[in-house]
C-alpha positions as CSV (number, residue, x, y, z in Angstrom):
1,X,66.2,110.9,76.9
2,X,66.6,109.8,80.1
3,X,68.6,106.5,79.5
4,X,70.6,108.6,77.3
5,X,71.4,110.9,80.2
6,X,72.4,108.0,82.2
7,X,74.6,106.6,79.6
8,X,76.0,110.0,79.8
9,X,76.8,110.6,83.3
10,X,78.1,107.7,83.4
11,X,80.1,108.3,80.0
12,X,81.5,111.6,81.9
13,X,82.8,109.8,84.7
14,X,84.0,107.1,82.8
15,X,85.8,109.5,81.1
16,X,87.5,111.6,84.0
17,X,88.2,109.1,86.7
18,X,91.3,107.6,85.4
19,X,92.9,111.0,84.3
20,X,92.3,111.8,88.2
21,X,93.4,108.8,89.2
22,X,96.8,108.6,86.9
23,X,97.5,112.3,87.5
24,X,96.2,113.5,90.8
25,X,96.5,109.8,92.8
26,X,99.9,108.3,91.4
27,X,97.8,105.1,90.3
28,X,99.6,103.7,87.6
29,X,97.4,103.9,83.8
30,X,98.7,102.8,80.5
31,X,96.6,105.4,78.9
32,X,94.4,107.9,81.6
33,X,93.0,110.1,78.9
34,X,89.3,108.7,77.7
35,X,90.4,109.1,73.7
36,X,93.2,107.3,73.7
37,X,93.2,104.5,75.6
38,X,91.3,102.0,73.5
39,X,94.4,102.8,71.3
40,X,96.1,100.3,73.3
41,X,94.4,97.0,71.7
42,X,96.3,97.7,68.8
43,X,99.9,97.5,70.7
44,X,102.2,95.2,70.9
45,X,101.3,93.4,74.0
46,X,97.3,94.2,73.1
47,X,95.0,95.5,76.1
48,X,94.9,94.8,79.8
49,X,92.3,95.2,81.7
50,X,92.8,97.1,84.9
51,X,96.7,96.7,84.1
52,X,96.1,93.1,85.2
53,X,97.2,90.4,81.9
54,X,95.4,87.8,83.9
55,X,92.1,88.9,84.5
56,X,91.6,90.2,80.4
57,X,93.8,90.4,77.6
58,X,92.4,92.0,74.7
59,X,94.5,91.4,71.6
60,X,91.6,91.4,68.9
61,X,89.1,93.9,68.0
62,X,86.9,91.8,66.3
63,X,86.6,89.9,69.0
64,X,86.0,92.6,71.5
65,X,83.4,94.0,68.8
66,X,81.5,90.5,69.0
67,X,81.5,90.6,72.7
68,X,80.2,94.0,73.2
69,X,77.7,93.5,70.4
70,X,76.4,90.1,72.4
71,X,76.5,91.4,75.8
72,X,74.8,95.1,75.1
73,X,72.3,93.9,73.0
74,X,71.6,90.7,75.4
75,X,71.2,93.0,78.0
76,X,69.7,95.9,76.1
77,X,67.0,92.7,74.5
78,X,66.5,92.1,78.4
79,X,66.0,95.3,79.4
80,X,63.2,96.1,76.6
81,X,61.6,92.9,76.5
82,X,60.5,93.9,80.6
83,X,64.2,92.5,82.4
84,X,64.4,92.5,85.8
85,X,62.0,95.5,86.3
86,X,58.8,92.6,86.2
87,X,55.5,92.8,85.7
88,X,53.4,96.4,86.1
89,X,56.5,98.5,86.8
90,X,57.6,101.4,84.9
91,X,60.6,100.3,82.4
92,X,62.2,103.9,82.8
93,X,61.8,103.9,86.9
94,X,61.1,100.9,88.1
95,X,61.5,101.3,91.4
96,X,61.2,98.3,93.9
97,X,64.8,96.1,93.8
98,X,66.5,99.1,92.2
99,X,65.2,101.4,94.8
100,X,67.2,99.8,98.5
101,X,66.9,103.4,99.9
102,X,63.4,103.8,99.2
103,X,64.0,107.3,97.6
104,X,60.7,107.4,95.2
105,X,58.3,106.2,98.8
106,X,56.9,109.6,98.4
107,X,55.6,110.8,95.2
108,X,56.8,114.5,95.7
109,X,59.9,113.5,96.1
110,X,60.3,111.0,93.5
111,X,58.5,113.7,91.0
112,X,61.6,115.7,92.2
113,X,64.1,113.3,92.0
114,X,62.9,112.6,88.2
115,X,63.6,116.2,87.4
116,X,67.1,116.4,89.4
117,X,68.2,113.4,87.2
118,X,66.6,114.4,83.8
119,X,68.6,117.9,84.8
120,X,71.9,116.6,85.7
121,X,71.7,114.1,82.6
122,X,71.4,116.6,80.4
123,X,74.7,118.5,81.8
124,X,76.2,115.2,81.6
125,X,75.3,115.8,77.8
126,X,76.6,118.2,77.6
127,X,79.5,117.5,79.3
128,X,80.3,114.9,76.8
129,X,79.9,117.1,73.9
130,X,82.6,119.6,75.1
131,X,84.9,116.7,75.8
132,X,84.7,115.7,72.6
133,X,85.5,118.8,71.2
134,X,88.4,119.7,73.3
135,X,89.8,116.5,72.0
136,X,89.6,117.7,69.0
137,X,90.8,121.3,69.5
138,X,93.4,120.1,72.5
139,X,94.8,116.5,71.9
140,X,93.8,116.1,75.8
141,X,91.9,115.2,78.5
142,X,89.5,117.5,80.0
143,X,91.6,117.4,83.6
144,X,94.8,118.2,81.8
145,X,92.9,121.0,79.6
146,X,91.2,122.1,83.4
147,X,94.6,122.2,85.0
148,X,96.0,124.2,82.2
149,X,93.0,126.4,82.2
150,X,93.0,127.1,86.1
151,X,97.0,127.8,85.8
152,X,96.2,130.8,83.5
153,X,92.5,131.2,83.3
154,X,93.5,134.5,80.6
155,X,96.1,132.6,78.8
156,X,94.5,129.0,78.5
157,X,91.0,129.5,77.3
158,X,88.6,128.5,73.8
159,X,89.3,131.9,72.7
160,X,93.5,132.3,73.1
161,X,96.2,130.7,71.3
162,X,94.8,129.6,68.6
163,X,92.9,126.6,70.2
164,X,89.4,127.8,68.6
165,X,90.7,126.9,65.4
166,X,92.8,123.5,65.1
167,X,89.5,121.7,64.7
168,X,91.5,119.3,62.4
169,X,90.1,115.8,62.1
């Protein structure tokens, strides 16, 4: 549970950082909207990464599918088979190198600190899931669905205009 919580926070701000950026920011984003944007491999001029055609330049999806297959599994194999967390350390919270603060020192706190990241992963769950389905019900982001909702909290809600219902695949 808790790697999936971490995937998922860091799913969520994966997913609302560039909408923030591109709309809030003026940075300039082919595609800010998390649902979208890996629409852009199959383009014309394929995928850039960061914007940038020189640093990667993503034209296949088989190829991207082999790389991501290779490199998470290499490093999901790494982590499993004990990685970098070394011998007699916990796999889950290994502490030592990936602790520079020293935030699990004390075993109250670090007890704590288990239960404030097991908490906020599972909001980040959460999160997710209603991401997914106001992409369903919307065709947007969650910022642009956020904005719209804090413009007219009454008007621009899951129970108004109809939105509960277009949950068309």
């Amino acid at each position: 549970e808790v790697i999936h919580a971490r995937w998922a926070m860091l799913g969520t701000l994966g997913c609302v950082t560039p909408e923030l950026l591109a709309k809030y920011s003026g940075v300039p984003i082919a595609e800010p909207v998390w649902f979208k944007a890996g629409s852009q491999i199959f383009a014309e001029g394929g995928l850039d990464y960061l914007g940038n055609p020189s640093l990667v330049h993503a034209q296949s999806i088989l190829a991207i599918l082999a790389c991501q297959v290779i490199l998470m599994g290499g490093a999901e194999a790494y982590r499993v088979n004990g990685g970098p967390a070394g011998e007699g350390l916990d796999a889950i919270n290994p502490g030592g190198a990936f602790d520079p603060l020293g935030l699990a020192d004390d075993p109250d706190t670090f007890a704590e600190l288990k239960v404030k990241e097991i908490k906020n992963g599972r909001l980040a769950m959460f999160s997710m899931l209603g991401f997914y389905v106001q992409a369903i019900a919307t065709g947007k982001g969650p910022v642009e669905n956020w904005a719209e909702h804090i413009a007219d909290p009454a008007g621009v809600n899951g129970l108004t205009n109809g939105i509960a219902t277009k949950f068309t695949p």
